[in-house]
C-alpha positions as CSV (number, residue, x, y, z in Angstrom):
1,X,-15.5,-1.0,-24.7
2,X,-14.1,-3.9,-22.9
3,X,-13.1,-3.6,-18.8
4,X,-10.1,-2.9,-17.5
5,X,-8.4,-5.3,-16.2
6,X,-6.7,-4.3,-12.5
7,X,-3.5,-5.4,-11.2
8,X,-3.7,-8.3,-9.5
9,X,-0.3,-7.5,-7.2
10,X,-1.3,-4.1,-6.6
11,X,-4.9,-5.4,-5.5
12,X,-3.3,-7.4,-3.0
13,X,-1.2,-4.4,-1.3
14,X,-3.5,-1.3,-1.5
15,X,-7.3,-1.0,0.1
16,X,-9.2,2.1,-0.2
17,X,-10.1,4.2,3.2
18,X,-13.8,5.9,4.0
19,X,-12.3,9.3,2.6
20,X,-10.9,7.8,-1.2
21,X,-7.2,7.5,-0.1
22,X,-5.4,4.7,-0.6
23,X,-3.9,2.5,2.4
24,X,-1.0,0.9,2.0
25,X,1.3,-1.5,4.7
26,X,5.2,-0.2,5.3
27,X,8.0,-2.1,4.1
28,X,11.4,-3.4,5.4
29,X,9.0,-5.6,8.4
30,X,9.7,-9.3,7.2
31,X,13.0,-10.3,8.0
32,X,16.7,-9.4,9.2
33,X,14.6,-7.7,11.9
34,X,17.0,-8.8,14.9
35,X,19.0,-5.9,14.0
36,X,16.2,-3.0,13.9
37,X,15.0,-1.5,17.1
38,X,11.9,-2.3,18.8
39,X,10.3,1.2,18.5
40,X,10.9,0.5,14.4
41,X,9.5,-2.5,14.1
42,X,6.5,-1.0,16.2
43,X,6.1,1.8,13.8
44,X,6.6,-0.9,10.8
45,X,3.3,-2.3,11.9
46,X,1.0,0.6,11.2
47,X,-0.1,1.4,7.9
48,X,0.4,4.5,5.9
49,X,-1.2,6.5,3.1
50,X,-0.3,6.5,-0.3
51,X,1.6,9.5,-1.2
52,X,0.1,11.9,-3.4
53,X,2.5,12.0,-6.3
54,X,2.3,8.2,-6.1
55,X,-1.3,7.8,-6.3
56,X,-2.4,8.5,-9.8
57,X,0.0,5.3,-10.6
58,X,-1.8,3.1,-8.3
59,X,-5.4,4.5,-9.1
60,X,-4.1,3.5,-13.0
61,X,-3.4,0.1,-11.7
62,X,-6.6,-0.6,-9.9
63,X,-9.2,1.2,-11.9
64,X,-12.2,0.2,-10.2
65,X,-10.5,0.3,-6.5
């Protein structure tokens, strides 16, 4: 059987943690930010976890992640 062949965008947004969730970075945090508050953008900064109903999708896209 050949490989699978991952998705090269979704490669370059998600990284998987120590535990086998999947990291991801927020959006909305790269322009027209002159109008969002400072404690926003602060919070804009951090990552966040994959929801589960979204993550069978991205383990589909990144088979050997």
């Amino acid at each position: 059987m050949p490989k699978m062949k991952t998705n090269r965008g979704a490669a370059k947004r998600f990284k998987a943690t120590g535990g086998g969730k999947i990291r991801r970075r927020k959006a909305y945090s790269s322009h027209i930010l002159t109008k969002k508050s400072t404690k926003r953008k602060r919070n804009l900064r951090q990552g966040a976890l994959v929801a589960e109903s979204d993550e069978r999708a991205v383990r589909r896209m990144l088979p050997y992640l």
